[in-house]
Backbone atoms as SQL, in Angstrom:
CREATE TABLE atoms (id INTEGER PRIMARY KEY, chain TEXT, resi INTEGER, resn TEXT, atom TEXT, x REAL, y REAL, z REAL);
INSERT INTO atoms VALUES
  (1, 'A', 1, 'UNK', 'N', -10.843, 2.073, 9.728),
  (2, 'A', 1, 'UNK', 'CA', -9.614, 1.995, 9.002),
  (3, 'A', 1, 'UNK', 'C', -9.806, 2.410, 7.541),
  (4, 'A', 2, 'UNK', 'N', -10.759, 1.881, 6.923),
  (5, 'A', 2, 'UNK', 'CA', -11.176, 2.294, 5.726),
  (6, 'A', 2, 'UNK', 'C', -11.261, 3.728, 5.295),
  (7, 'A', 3, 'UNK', 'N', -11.870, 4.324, 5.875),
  (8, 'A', 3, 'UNK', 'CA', -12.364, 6.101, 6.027),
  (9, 'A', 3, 'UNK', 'C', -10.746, 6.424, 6.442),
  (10, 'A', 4, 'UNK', 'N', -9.864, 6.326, 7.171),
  (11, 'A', 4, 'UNK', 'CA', -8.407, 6.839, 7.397),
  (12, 'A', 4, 'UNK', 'C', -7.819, 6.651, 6.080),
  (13, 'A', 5, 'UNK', 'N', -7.837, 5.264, 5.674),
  (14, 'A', 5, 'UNK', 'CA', -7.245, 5.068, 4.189),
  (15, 'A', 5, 'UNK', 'C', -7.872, 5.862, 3.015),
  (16, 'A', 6, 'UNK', 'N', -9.203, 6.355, 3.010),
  (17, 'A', 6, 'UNK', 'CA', -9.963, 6.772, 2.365),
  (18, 'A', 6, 'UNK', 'C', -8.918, 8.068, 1.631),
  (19, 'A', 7, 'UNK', 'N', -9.173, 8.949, 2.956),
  (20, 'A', 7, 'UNK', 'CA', -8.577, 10.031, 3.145),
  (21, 'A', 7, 'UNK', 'C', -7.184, 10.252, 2.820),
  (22, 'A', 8, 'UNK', 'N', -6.058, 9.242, 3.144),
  (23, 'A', 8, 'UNK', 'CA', -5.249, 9.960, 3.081),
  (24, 'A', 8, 'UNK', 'C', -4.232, 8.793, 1.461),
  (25, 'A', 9, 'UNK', 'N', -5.101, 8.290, 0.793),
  (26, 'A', 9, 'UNK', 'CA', -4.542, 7.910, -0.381),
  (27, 'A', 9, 'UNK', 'C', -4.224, 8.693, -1.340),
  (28, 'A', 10, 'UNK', 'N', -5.001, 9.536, -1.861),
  (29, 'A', 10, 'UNK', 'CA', -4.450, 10.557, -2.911),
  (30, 'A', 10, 'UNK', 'C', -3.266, 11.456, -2.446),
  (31, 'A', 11, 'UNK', 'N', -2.904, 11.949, -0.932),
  (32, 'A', 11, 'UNK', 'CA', -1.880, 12.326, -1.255),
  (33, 'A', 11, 'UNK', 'C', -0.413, 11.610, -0.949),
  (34, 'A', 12, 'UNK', 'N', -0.729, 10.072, -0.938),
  (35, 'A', 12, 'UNK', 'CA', 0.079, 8.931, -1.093),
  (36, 'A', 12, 'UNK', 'C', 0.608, 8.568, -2.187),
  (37, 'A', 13, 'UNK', 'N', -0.706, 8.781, -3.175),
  (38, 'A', 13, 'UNK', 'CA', -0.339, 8.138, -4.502),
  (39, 'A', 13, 'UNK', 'C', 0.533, 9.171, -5.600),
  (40, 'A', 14, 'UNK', 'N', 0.534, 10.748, -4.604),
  (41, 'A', 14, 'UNK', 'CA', 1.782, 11.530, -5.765),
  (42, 'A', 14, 'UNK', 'C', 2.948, 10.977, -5.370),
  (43, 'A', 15, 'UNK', 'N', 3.189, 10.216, -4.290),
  (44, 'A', 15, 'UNK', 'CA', 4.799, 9.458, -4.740),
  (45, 'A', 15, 'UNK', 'C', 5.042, 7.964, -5.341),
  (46, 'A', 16, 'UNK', 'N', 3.606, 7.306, -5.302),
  (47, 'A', 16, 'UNK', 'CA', 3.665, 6.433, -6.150),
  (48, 'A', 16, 'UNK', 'C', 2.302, 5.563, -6.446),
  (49, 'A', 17, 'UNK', 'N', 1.736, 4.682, -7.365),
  (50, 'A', 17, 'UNK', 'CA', 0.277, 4.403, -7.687),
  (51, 'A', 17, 'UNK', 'C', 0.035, 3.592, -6.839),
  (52, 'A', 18, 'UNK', 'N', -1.343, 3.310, -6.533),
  (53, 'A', 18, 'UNK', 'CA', -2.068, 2.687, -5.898),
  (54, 'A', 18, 'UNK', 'C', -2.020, 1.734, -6.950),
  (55, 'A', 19, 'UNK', 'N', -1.795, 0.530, -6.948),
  (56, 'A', 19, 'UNK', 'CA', -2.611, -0.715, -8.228),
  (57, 'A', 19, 'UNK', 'C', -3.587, -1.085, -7.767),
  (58, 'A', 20, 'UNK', 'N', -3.563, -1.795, -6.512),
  (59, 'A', 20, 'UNK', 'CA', -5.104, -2.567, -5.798),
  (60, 'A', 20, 'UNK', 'C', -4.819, -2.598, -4.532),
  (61, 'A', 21, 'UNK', 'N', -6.667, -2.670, -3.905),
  (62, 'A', 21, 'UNK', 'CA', -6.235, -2.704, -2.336),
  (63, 'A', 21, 'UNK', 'C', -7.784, -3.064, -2.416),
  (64, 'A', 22, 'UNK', 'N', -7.602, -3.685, -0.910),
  (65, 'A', 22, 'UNK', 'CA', -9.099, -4.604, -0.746),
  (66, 'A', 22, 'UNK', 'C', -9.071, -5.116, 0.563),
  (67, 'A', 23, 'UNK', 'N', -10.680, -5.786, 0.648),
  (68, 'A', 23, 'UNK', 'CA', -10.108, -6.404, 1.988),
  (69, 'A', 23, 'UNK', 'C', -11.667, -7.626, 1.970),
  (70, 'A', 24, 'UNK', 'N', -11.230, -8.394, 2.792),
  (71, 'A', 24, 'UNK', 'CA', -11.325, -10.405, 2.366),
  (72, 'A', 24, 'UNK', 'C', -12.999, -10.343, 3.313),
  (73, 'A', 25, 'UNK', 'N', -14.027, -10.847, 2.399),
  (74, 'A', 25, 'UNK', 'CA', -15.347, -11.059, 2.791),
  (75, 'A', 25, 'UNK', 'C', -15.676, -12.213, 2.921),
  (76, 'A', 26, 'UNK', 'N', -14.578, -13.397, 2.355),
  (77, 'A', 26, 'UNK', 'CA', -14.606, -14.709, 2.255),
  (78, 'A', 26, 'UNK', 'C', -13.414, -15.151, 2.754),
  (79, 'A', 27, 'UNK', 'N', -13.006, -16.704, 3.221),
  (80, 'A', 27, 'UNK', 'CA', -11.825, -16.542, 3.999),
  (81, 'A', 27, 'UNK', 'C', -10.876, -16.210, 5.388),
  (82, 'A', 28, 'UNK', 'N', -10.170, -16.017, 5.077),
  (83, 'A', 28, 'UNK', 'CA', -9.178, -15.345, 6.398),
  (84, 'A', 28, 'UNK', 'C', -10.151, -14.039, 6.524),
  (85, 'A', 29, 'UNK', 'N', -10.944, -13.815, 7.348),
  (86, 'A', 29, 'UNK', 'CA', -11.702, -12.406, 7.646),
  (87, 'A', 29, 'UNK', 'C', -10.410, -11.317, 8.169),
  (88, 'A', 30, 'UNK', 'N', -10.659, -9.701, 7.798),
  (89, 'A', 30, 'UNK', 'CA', -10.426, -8.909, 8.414),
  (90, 'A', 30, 'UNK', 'C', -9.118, -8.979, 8.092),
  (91, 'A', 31, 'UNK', 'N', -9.110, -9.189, 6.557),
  (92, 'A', 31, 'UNK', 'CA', -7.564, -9.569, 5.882),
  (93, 'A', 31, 'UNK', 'C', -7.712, -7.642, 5.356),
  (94, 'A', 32, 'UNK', 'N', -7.018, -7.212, 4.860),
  (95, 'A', 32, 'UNK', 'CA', -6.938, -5.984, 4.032),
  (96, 'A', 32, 'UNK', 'C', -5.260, -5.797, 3.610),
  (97, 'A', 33, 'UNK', 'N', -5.604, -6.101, 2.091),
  (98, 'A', 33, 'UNK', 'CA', -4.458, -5.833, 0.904),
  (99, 'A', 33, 'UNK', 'C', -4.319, -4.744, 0.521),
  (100, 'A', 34, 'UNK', 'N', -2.949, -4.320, 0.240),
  (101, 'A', 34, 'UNK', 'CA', -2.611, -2.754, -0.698),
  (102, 'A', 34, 'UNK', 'C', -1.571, -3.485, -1.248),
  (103, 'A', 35, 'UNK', 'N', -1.607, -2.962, -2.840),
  (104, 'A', 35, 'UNK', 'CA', -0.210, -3.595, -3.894),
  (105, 'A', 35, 'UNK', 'C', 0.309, -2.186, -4.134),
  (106, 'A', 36, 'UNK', 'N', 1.194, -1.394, -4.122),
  (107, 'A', 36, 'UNK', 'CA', 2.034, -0.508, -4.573),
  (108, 'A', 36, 'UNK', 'C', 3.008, -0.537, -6.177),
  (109, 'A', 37, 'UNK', 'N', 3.058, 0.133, -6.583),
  (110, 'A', 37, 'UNK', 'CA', 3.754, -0.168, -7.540),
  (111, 'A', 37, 'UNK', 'C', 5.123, 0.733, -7.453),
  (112, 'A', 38, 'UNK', 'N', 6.438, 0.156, -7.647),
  (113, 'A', 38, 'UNK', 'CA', 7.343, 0.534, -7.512),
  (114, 'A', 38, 'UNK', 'C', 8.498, 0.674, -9.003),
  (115, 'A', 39, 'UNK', 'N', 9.535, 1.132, -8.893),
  (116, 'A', 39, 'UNK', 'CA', 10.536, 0.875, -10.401),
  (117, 'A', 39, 'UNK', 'C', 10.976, -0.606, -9.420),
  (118, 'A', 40, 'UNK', 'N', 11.402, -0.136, -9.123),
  (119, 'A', 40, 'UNK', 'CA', 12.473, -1.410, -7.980),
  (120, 'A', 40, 'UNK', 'C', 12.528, -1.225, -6.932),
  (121, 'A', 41, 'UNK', 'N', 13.022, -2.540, -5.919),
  (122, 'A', 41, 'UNK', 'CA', 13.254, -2.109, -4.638),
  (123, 'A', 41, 'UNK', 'C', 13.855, -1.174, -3.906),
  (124, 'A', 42, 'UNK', 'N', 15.080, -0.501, -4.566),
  (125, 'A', 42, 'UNK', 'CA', 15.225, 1.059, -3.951),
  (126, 'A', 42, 'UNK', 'C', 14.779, 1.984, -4.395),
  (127, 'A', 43, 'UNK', 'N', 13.755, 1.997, -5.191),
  (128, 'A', 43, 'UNK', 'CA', 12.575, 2.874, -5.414),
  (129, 'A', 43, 'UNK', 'C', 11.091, 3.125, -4.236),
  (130, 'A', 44, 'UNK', 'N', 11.189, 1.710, -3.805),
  (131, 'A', 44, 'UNK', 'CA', 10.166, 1.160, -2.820),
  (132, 'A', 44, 'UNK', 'C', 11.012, 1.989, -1.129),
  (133, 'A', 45, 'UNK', 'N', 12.195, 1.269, -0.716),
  (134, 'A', 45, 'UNK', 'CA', 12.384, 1.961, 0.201),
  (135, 'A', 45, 'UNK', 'C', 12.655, 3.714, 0.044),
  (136, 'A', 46, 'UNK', 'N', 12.791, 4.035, -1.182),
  (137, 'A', 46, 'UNK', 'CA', 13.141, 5.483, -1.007),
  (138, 'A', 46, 'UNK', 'C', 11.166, 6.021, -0.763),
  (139, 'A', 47, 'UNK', 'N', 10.760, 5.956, -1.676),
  (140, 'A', 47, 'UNK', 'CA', 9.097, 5.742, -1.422),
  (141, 'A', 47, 'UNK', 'C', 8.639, 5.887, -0.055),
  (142, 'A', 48, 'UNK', 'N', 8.592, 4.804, 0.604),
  (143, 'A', 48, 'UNK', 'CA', 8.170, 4.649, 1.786),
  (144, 'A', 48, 'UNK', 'C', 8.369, 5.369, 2.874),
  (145, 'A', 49, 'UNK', 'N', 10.243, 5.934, 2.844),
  (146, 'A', 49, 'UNK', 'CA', 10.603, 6.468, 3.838),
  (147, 'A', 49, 'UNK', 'C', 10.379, 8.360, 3.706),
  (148, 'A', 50, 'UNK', 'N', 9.678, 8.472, 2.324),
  (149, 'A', 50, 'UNK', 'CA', 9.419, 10.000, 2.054),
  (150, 'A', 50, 'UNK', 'C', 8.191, 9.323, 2.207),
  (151, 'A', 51, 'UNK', 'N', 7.326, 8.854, 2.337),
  (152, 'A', 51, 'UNK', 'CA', 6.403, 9.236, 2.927),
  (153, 'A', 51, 'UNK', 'C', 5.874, 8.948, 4.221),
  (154, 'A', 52, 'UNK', 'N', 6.872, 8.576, 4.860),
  (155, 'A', 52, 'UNK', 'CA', 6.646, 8.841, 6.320),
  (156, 'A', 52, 'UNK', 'C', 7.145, 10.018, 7.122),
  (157, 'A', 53, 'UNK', 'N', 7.366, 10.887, 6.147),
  (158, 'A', 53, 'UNK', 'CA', 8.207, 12.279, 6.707),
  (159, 'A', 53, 'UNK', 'C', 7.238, 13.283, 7.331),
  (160, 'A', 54, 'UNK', 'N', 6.002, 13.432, 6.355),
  (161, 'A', 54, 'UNK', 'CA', 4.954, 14.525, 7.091),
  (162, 'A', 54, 'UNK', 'C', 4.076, 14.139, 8.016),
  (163, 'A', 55, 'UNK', 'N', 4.023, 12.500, 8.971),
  (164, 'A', 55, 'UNK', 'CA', 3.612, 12.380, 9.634),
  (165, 'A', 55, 'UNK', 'C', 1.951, 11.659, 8.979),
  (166, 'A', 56, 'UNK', 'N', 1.711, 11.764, 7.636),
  (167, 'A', 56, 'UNK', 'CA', 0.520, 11.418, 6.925),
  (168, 'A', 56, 'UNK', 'C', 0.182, 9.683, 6.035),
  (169, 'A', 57, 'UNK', 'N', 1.497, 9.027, 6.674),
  (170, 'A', 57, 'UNK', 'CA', 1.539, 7.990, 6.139),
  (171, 'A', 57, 'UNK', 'C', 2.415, 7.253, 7.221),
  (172, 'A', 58, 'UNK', 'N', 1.958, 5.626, 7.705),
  (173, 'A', 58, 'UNK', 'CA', 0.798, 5.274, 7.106),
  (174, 'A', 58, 'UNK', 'C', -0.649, 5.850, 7.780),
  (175, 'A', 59, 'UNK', 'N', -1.872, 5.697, 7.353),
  (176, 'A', 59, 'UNK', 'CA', -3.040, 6.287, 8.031),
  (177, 'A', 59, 'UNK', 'C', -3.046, 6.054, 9.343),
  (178, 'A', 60, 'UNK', 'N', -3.720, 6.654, 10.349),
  (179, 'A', 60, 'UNK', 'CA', -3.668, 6.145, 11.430),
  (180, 'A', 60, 'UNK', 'C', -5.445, 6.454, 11.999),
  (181, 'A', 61, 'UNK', 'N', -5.589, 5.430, 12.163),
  (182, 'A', 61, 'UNK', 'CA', -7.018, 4.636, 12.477),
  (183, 'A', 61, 'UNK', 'C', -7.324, 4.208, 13.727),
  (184, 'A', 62, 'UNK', 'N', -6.241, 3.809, 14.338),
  (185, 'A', 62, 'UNK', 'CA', -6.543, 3.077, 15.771),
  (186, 'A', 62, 'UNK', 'C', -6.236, 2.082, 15.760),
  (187, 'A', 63, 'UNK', 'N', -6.453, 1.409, 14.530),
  (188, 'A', 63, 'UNK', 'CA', -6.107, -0.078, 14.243),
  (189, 'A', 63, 'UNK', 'C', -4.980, -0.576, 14.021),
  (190, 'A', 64, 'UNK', 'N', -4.510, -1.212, 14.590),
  (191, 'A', 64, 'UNK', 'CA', -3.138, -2.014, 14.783),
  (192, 'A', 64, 'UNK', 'C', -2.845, -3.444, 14.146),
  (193, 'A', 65, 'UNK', 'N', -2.154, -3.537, 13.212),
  (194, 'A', 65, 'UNK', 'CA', -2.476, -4.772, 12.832),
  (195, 'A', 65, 'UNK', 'C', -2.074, -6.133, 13.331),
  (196, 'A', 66, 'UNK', 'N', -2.260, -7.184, 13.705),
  (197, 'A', 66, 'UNK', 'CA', -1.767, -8.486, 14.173),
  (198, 'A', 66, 'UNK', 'C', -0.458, -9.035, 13.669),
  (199, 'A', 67, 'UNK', 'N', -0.876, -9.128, 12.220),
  (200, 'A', 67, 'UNK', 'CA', 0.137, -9.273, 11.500),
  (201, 'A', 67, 'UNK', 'C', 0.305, -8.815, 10.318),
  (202, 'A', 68, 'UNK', 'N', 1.562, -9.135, 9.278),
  (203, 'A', 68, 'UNK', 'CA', 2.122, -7.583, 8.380),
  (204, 'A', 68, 'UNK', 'C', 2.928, -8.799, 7.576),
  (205, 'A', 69, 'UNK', 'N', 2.691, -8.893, 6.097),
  (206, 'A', 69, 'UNK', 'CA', 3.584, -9.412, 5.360),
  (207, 'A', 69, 'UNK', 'C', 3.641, -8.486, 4.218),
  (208, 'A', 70, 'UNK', 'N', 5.099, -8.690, 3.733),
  (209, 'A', 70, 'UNK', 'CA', 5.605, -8.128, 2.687),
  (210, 'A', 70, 'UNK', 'C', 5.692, -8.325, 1.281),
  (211, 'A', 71, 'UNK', 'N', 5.696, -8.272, -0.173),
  (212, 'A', 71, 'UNK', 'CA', 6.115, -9.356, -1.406),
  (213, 'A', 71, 'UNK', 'C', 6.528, -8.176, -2.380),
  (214, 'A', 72, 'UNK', 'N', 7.560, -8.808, -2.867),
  (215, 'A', 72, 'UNK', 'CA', 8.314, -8.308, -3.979),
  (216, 'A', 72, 'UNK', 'C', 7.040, -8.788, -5.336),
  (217, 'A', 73, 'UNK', 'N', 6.736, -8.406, -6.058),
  (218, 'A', 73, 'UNK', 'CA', 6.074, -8.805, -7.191),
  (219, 'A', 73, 'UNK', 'C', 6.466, -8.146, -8.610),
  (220, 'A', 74, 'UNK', 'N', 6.821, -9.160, -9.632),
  (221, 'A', 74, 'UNK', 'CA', 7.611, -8.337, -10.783),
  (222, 'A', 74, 'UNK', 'C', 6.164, -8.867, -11.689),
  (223, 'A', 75, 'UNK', 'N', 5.794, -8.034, -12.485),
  (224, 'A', 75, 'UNK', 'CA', 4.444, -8.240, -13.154),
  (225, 'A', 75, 'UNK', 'C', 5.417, -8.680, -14.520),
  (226, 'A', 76, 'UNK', 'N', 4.445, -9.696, -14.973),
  (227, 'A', 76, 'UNK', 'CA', 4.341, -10.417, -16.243),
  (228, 'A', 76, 'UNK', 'C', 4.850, -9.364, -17.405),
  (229, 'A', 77, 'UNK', 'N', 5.270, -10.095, -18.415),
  (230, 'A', 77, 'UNK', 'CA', 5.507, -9.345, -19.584),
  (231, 'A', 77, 'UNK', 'C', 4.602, -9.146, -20.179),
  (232, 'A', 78, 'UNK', 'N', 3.453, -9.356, -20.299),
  (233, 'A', 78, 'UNK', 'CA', 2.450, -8.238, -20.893),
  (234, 'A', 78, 'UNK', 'C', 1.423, -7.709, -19.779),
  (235, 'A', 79, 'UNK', 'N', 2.098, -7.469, -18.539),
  (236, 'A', 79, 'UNK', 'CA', 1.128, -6.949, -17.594),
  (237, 'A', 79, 'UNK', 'C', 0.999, -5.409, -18.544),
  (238, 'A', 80, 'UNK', 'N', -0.046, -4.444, -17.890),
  (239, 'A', 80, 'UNK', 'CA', 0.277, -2.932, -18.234),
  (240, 'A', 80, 'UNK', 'C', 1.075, -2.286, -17.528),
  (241, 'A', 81, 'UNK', 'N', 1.570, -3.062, -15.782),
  (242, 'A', 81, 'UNK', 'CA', 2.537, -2.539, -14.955),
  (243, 'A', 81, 'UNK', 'C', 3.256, -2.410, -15.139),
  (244, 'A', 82, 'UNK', 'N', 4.204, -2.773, -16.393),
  (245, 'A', 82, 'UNK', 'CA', 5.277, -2.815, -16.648),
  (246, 'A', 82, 'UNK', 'C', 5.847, -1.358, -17.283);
């Protein structure tokens, strides 16, 4: 999964940044995070749904995930996300 994500992030991130992505060595095992950064939420769905147009997003690995949660996150007033 890693090596699929590897590959096909940079031409993900010309429609919008990568902030962080990771995945859990301690814990809930076989966890793996991606934070996106968006203007707003119809920035996020317009986002998402152009990049599922060329067939290159999301990666495809084999791996299927169990489960899938979502979060709105508005960064702090002196984040740099802002």
């Amino acid at each position: 999964m890693l090596e699929a994500w590897g590959k096909a992030v940079p031409g993900r991130e010309k429609l919008s940044p990568l902030a962080a992505c990771w995945t859990s060595e301690l814990g809930a095992l076989n966890k793996f995070v991606h934070v996106w950064v968006y203007k707003d939420s119809n920035d996020r769905t317009r986002i998402r749904d152009e990049s599922r147009k060329g067939g290159q997003w999301p990666p495809q690995s084999g791996v299927r995930p169990i489960r899938q949660e979502n979060k709105l996150l508005i960064p702090a007033s002196f984040s740099p996300l802002r």
